[in-house]
C-alpha positions as CSV (number, residue, x, y, z in Angstrom):
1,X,0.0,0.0,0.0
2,X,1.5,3.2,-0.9
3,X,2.2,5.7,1.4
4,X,0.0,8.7,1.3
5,X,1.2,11.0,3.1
6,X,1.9,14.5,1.6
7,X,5.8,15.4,2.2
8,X,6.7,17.8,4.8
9,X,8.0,21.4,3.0
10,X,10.9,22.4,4.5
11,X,11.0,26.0,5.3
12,X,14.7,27.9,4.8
13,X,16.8,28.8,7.4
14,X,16.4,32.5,6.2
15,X,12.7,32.8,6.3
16,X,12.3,31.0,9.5
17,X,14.6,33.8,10.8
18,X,12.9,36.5,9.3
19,X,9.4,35.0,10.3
20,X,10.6,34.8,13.9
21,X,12.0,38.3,14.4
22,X,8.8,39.5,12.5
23,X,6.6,38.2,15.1
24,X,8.9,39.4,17.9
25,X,9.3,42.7,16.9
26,X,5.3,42.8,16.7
27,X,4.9,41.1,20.1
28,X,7.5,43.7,21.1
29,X,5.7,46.7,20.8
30,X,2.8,45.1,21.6
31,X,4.1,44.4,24.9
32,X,5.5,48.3,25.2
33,X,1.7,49.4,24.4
34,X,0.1,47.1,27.2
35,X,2.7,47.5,30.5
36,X,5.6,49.9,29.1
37,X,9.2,49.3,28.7
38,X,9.3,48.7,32.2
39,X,6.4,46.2,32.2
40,X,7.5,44.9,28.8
41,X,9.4,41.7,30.1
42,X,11.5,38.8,28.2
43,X,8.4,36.9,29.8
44,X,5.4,38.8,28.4
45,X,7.2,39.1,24.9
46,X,7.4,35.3,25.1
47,X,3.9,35.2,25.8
48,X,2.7,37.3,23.0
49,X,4.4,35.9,20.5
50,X,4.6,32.5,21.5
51,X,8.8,32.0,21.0
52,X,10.8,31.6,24.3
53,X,13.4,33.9,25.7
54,X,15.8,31.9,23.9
55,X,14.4,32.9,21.0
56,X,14.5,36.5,21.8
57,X,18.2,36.1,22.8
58,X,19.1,34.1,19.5
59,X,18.0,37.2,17.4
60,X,19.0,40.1,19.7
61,X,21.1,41.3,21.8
62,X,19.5,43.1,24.6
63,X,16.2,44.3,25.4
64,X,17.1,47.4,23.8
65,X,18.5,46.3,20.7
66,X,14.6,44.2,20.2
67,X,13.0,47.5,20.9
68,X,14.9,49.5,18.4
69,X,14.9,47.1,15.6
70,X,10.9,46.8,16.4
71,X,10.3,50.8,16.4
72,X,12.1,51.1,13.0
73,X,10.4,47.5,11.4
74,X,7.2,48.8,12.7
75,X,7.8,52.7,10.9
76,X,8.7,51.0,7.9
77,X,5.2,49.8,7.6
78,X,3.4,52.7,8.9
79,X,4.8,54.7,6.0
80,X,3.4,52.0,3.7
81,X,-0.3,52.3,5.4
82,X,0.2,56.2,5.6
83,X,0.1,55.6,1.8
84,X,-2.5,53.8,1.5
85,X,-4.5,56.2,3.7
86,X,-3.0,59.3,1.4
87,X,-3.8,57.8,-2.0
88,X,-7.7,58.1,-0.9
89,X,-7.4,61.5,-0.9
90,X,-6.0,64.1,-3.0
91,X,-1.9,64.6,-2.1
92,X,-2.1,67.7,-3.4
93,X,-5.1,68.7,-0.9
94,X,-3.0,69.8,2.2
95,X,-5.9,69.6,4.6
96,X,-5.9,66.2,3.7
97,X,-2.5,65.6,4.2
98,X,-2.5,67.3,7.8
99,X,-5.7,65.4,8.7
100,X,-3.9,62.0,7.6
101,X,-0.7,62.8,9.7
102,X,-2.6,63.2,12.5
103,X,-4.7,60.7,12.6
104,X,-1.4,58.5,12.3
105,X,0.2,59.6,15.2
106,X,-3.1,57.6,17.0
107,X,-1.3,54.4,16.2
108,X,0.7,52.2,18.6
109,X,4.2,53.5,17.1
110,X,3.8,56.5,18.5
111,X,2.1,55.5,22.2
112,X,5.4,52.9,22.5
113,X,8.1,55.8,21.7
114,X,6.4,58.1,23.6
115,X,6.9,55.5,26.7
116,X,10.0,55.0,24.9
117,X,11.6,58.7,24.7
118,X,10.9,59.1,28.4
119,X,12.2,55.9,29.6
120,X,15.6,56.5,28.3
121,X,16.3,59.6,30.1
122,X,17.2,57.0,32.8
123,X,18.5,54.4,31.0
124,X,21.9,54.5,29.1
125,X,21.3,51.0,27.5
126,X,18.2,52.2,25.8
127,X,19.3,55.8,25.1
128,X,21.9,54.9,23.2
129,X,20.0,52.7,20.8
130,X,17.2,54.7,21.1
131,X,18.6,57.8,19.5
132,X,19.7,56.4,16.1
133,X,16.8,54.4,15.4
134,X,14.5,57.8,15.6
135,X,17.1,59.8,13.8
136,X,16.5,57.1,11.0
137,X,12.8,57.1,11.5
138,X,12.4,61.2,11.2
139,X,14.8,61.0,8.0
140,X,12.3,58.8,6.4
141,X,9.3,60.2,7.9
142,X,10.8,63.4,6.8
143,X,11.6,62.7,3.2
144,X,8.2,60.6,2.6
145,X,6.4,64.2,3.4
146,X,8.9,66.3,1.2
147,X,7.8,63.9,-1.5
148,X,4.1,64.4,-0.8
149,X,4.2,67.5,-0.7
150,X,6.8,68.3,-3.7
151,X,4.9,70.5,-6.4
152,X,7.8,71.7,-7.9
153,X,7.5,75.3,-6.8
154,X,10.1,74.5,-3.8
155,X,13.4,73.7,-3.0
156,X,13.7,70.1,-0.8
157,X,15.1,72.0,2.2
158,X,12.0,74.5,2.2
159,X,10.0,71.2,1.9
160,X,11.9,70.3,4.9
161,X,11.6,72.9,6.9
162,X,7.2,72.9,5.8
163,X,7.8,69.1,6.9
164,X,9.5,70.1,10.2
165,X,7.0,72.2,11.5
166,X,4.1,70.1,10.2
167,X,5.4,67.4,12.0
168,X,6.6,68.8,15.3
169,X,3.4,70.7,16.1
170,X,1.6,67.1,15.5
171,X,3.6,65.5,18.0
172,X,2.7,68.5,20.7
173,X,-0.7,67.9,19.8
174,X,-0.3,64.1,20.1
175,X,1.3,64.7,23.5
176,X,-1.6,67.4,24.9
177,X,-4.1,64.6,23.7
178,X,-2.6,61.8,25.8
179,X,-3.2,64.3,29.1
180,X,-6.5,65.5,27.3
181,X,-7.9,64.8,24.4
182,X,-10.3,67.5,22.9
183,X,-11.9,67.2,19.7
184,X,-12.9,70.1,19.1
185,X,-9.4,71.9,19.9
186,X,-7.8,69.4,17.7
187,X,-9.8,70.5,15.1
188,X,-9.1,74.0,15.2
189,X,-5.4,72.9,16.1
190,X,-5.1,71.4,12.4
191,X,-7.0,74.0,10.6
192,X,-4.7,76.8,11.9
193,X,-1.7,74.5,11.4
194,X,-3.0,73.8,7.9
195,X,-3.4,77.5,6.9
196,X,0.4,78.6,8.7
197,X,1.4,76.0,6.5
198,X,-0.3,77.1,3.1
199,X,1.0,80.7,3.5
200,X,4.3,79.7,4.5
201,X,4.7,77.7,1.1
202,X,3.1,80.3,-0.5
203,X,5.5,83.1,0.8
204,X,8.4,81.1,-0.5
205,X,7.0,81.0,-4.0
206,X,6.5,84.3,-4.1
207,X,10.0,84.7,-2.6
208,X,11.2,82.6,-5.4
209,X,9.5,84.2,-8.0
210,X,10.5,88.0,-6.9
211,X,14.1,87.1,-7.1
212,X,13.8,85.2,-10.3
């Protein structure tokens, strides 16, 4: 009688790895979300994504270097669903693009950094990880708006700067909200940010053009 039974697949080396440290850098922030760094322990990563602390060991480092790797794997695709979100609209509509922004910032990447940016004060370990994974996270955050917002009338580094503030004033806002959130403030929050934003680029085009 022949045997039946389908043959087992084996699965790579290379994308078991990438599986696993997929799942842990998801458990990860997870983890950061539900207790905070603090509270996010070896044993309640296990928990959440079902690999030991052997596992977590295999693939990094420290504690730290896991949180890092997770806050720039998880920016990575926030970007992409940022996209996504912006393609529904009209890029060239900058409420809409100021609307979309912050209504990112109500995602679990930014509640985990938050927790993040003010554990570190306190601990070296993390701090020093910590700072080079968000430099890399505002240069892409910060290029991926210059490109959204590129009509041609600007330089990149007045994009920048247009990106800077955009961004920065949504993170204060983000911050107020976490203490107290108010609708209706954030709404005229946006709507004043939106039209300091519009005159600025429209000052520098007109800048532009009177030299030119």
């Amino acid at each position: 009688m022949l045997d039946d039974k389908k043959p087992r697949v084996r699965i790579p080396n290379a994308e078991r790895t990438e599986t696993t440290r997929a799942v842990l850098l998801d458990a990860t922030i997870k983890a950061i979300v539900m207790y905070g760094y603090q509270g996010a322990t070896s044993q309640r990563i296990a928990e959440l994504s079902g690999f030991t602390r052997g596992a977590q060991k295999h693939h990094f480092n420290s504690k730290a270097e896991l949180v890092a790797a997770a806050l720039i794997d998880l920016h990575a695709r926030y970007l992409v669903e940022l996209s996504s979100h912006l393609a529904k609209g009209n890029p060239a509509d900058l409420d809409h693009v100021v609307k979309t922004l912050w209504a990112s910032l109500q995602s679990d990447l930014w509640t985990a950094s938050l927790d993040l940016r003010i554990t570190s004060r306190n601990d070296a370990d993390l701090c020093e990880l910590l700072i080079p994974a968000e430099q890399q996270i505002g240069r892409r955050a910060l290029d991926y708006i210059v490109n959204v917002l590129d009509d041609g009338r600007h330089s990149r580094q007045q994009l920048r700067e247009a990106g800077n503030l955009a961004f920065n004033t949504l993170r204060g806002m983000a911050l107020q909200r976490v203490l107290y959130a108010d609708s209706q403030r954030e709404s005229r929050q946006l709507r004043v940010l939106t039209q300091s934003l519009r005159a600025w680029l429209d000052a520098h085009v007109a800048d532009v053009a009177t030299i030119a």
